[in-house]
C-alpha positions as CSV (number, residue, x, y, z in Angstrom):
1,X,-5.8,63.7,4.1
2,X,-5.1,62.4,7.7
3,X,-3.7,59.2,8.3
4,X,-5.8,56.4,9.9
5,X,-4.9,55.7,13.4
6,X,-5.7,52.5,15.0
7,X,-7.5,52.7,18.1
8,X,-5.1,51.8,21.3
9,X,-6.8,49.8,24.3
10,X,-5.9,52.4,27.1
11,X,-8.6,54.8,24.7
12,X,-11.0,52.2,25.2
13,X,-9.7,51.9,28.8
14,X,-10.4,55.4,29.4
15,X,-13.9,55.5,27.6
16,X,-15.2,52.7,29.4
17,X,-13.8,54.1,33.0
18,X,-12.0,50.6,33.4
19,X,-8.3,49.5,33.6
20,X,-5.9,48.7,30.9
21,X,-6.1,45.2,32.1
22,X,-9.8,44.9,32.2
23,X,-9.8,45.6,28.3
24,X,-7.5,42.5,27.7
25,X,-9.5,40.4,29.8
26,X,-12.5,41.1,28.0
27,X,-11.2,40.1,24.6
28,X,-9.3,37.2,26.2
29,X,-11.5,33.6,26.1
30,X,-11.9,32.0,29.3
31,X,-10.9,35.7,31.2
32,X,-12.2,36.5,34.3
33,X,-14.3,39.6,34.1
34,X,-17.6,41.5,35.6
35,X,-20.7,41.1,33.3
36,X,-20.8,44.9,34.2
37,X,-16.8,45.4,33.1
38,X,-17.4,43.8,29.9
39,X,-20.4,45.5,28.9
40,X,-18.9,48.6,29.3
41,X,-15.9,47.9,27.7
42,X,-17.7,46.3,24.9
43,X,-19.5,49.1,24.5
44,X,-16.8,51.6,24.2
45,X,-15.0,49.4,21.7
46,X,-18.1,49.7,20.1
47,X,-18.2,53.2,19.5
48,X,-14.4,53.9,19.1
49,X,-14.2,51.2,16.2
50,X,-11.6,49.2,18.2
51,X,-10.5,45.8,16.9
52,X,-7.7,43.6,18.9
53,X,-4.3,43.6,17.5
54,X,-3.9,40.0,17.4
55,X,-0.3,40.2,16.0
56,X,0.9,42.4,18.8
57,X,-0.5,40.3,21.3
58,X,0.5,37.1,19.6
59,X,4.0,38.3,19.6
60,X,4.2,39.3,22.9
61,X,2.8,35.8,23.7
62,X,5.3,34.4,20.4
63,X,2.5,33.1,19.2
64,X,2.3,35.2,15.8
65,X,-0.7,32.8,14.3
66,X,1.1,33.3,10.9
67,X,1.8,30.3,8.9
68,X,3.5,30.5,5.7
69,X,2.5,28.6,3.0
70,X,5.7,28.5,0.3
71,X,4.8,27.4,-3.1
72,X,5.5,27.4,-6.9
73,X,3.3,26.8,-10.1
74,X,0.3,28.6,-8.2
75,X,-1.5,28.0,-11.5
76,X,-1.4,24.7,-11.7
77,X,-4.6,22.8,-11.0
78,X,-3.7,20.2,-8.2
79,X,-1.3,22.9,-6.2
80,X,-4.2,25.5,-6.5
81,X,-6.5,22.7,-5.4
82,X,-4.3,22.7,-2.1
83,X,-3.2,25.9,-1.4
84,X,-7.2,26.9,-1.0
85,X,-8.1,23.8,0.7
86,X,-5.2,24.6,3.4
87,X,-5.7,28.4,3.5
88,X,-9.4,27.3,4.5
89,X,-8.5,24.7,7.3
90,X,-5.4,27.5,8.6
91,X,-8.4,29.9,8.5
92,X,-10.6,28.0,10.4
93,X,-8.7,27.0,13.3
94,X,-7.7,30.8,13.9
95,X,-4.4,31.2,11.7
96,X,-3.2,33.3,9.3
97,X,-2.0,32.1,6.0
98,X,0.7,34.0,4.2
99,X,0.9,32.4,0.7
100,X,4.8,33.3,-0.6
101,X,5.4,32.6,-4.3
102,X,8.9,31.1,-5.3
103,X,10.3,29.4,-8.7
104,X,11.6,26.1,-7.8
105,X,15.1,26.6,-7.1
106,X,17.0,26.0,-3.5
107,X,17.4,29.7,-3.7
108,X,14.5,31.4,-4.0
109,X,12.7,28.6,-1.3
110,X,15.9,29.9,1.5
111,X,14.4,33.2,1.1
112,X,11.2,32.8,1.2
113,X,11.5,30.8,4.5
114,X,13.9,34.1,6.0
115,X,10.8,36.2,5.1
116,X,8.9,33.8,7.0
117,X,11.4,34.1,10.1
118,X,11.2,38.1,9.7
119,X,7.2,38.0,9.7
120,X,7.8,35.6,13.1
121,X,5.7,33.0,11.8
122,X,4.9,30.2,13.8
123,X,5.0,27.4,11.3
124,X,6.0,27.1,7.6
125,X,4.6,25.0,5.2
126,X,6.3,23.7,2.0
127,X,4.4,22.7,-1.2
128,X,7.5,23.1,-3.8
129,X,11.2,23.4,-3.9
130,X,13.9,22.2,-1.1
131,X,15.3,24.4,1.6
132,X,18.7,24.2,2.4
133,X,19.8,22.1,5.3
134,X,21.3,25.4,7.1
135,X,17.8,27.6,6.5
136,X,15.7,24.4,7.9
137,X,18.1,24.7,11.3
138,X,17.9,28.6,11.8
139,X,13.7,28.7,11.3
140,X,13.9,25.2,14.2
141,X,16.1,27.9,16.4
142,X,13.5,30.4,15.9
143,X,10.7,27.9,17.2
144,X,9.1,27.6,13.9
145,X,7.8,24.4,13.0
146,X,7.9,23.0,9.6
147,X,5.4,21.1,7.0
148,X,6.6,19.3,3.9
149,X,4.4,18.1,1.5
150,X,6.0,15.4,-0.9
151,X,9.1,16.2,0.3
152,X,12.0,13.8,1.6
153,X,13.9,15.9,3.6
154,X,14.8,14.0,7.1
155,X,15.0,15.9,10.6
156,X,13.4,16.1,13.7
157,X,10.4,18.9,14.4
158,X,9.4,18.6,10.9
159,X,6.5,16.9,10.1
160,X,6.8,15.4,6.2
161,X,3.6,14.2,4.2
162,X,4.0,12.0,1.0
163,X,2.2,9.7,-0.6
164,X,2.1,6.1,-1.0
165,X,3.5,6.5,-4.7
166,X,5.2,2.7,-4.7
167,X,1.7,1.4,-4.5
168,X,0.0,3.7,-6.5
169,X,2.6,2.4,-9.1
170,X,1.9,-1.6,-8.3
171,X,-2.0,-0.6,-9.0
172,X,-1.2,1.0,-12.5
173,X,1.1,-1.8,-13.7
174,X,-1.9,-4.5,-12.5
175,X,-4.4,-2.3,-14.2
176,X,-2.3,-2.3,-17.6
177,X,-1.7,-6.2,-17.4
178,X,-5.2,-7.4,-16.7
179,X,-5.6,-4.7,-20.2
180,X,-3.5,-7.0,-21.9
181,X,-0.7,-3.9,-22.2
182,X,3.2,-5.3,-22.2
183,X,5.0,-2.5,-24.0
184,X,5.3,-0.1,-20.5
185,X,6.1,3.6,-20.6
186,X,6.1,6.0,-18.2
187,X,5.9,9.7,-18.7
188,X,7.9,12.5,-17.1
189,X,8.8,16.3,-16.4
190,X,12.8,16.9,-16.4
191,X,11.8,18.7,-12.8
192,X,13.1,15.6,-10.7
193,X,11.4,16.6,-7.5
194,X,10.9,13.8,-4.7
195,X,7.3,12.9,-5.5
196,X,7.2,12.4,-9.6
197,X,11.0,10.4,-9.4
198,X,9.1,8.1,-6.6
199,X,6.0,7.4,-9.0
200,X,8.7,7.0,-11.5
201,X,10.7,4.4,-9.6
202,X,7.8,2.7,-8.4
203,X,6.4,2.3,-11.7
204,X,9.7,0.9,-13.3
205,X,10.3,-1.6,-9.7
206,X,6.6,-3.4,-10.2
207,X,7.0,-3.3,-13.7
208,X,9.8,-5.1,-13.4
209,X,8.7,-7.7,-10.9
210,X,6.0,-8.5,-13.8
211,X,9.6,-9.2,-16.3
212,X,8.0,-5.9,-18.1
213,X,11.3,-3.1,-19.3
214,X,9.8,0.6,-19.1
215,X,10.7,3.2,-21.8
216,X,11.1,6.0,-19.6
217,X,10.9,9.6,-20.7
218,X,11.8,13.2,-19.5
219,X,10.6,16.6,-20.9
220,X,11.1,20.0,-19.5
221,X,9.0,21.1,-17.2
222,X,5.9,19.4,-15.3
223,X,2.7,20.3,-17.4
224,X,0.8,20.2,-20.4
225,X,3.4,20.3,-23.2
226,X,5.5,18.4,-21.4
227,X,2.9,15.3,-22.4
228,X,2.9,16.6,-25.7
229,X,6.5,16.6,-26.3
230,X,7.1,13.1,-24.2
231,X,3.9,11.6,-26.6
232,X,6.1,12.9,-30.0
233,X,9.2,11.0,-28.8
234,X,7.3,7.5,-27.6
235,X,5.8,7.6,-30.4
236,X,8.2,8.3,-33.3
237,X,10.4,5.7,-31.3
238,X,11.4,2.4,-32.5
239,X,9.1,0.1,-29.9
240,X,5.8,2.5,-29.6
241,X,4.3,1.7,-25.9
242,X,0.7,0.5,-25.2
243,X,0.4,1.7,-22.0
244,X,1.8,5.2,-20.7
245,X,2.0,6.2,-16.7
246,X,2.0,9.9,-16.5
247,X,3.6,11.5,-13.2
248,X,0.9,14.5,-13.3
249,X,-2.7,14.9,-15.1
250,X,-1.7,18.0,-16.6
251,X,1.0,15.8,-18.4
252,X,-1.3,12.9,-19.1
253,X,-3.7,15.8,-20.7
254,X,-1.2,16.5,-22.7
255,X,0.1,13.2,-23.9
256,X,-3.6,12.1,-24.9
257,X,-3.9,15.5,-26.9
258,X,-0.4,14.6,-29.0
259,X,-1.2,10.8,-29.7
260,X,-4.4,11.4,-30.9
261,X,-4.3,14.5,-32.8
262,X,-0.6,14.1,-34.1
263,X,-0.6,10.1,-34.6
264,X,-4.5,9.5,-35.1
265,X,-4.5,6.7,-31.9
266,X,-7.7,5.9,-29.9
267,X,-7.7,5.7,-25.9
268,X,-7.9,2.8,-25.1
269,X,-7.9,1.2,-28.2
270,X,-4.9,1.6,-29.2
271,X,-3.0,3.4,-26.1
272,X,-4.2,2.8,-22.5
273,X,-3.0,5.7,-19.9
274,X,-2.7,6.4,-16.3
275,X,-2.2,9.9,-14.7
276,X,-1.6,11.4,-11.1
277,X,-3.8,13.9,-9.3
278,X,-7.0,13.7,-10.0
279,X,-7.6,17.3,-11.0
280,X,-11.1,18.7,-12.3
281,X,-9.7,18.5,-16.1
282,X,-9.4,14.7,-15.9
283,X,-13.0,13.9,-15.1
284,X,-13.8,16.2,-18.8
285,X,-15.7,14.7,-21.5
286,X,-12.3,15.5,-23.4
287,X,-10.3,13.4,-21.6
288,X,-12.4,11.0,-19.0
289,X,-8.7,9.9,-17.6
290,X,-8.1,7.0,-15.3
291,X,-5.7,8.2,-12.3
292,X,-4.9,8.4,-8.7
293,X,-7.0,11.3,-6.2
294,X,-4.3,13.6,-3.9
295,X,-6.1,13.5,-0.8
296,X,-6.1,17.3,-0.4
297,X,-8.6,16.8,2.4
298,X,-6.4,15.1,4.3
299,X,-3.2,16.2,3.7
300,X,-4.6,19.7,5.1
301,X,-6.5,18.1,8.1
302,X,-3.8,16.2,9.3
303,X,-1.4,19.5,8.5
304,X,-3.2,21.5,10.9
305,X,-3.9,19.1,13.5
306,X,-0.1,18.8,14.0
307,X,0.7,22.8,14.2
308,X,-2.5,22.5,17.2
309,X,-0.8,19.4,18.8
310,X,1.4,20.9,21.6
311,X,3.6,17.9,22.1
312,X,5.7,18.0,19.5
313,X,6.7,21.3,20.5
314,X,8.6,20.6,23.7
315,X,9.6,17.4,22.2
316,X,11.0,18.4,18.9
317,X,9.2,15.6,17.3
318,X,8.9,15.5,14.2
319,X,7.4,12.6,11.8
320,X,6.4,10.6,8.4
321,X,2.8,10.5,7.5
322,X,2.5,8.1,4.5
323,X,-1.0,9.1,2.3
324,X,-3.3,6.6,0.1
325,X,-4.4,7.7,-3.1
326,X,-7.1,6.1,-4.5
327,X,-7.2,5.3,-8.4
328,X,-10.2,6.6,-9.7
329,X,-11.5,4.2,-12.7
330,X,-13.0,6.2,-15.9
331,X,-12.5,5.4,-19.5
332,X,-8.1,5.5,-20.2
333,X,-7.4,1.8,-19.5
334,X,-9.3,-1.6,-21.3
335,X,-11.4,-3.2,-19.1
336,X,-9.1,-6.8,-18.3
């Protein structure tokens, strides 16, 4: 069985009885070109099956269209959630999304981002881990631009997105007081990425601008049993808290599962808790949880509105783009 070979430009060329050049300008937008010239052309691409190779021609150009999309936990509801939301706004705008999968260490992020180089990407964007200083310097050489999402890496030509976490934190300590909650936790993964020890600081400075201590607790990795195991130590501890911050919604899931099927508690009755996300879970009849919305939306608009802005190109400019999330009220916190 004979391989399949592509077919070249100079074979439509030749079909068409045109130049080489007249069969780029015809698939170029805005190319000058003969109504009669692209007909024919057309035509002949027609009936040979030819299709531009935009990689080639990017390259020549080094424009690749690639964009690399390096993440971890692709399972996880809210980084699922974003990847597809960003693969569809990359897609749109005439990119191509390469999603690379990598655990979370420095490691595996440094390769992924030489692959990246090797496929000549134009632009990289990172949802997990942190790249060495060295790696982030050799893809800026290259001319490939870099996004970090809730990241806190600092250097110019990289644009970084977070999130307003310190406020996000003021509006869960408010939402526990005016519940009449003064025993504060907050609930943790042992990851320690950038985002969750933000919420986590946040939490503990506006609790503490109330005169409130927070019992503050760290369990392997960020999901589900995480909450589980974080709800068994609160709650077997000597002051139990009424009122529980979780970093993520998978952990919050998890945490309401443990208190009331291991410890027999009622939310809110007897527990009031806050998570972080907003993922499809937390609006279940099973859990109904109170939290904060990533603005997935916007995070990928304004992601791909920088890779089309020229600018910051020549410039090397890179910059901070601070996000809102907005808490979204269900039925985890006593009405104040």
């Amino acid at each position: 069985m004979s391989r399949k070979v592509y077919v070249s430009a100079q074979e439509v060329a030749a079909k068409a009885g045109v130049s080489r050049s007249a069969v780029s300008r015809t698939f170029t937008p805005g190319a000058s070109v003969s109504k009669e010239t692209r007909l024919r052309v057309l035509q002949a691409a027609e009936e040979l099956g030819y299709h531009v190779n935009h990689l080639a021609r990017g390259l020549t150009r080094r424009e690749s269209g690639i964009v690399c999309l390096i993440v971890s936990d692709l399972a996880t509801p809210y980084r699922s959630s974003l990847l597809r939301t960003l693969t569809d706004r990359l897609q749109n705008s005439g990119r191509v999304a390469m999603v690379i999968n990598t655990d979370r260490s420095d490691g595996s992020v440094d390769r992924a981002l030489q692959q990246a180089i090797r496929y000549r990407a134009e632009a990289s964007i990172i949802l997990s881990g942190m790249p060495d200083r060295s790696i982030i310097d050799l893809c800026l050489r290259n001319g490939q631009r870099l996004v970090l999402i809730n990241r806190d890496e600092e250097q110019e030509g990289i644009l970084r997105i977070n999130l307003d976490d310190a406020v996000a934190a003021q509006t869960a300590v408010q939402a526990f007081w005016r519940a009449g909650c003064r025993h504060l936790a907050f609930a943790n993964s042992a990851a320690g990425t950038p985002s969750l020890m933000a919420r986590e600081a946040g939490f503990v400075a506006a609790a503490a601008a109330r005169g409130l201590p927070v019992l503050v607790e760290r369990q392997g990795a960020t999901g589900y049993e995480c909450g589980r195991a974080v709800a068994r130590r609160m709650m077997t501890g000597h002051q139990r808290p009424d009122a529980v911050f979780c970093a993520t919604d998978l952990i919050a899931c998890g945490f309401m599962d443990g208190v009331r099927q291991e410890f027999g508690l009622s939310i809110p009755a007897d527990i009031c808790i806050v998570g972080f996300d907003d993922i499809e879970q937390a609006s279940w009849g099973s859990y109904e949880l109170t939290t904060f919305a990533q603005p997935v939306d916007e995070i990928a608009l304004e992601t791909v509105s920088w890779l089309g802005a020229r600018d910051n190109v020549a410039s090397g400019e890179g910059s901070l783009l601070t996000l809102h999330a907005e808490m979204i009220w269900r039925k985890t916190v006593r009405a104040g």
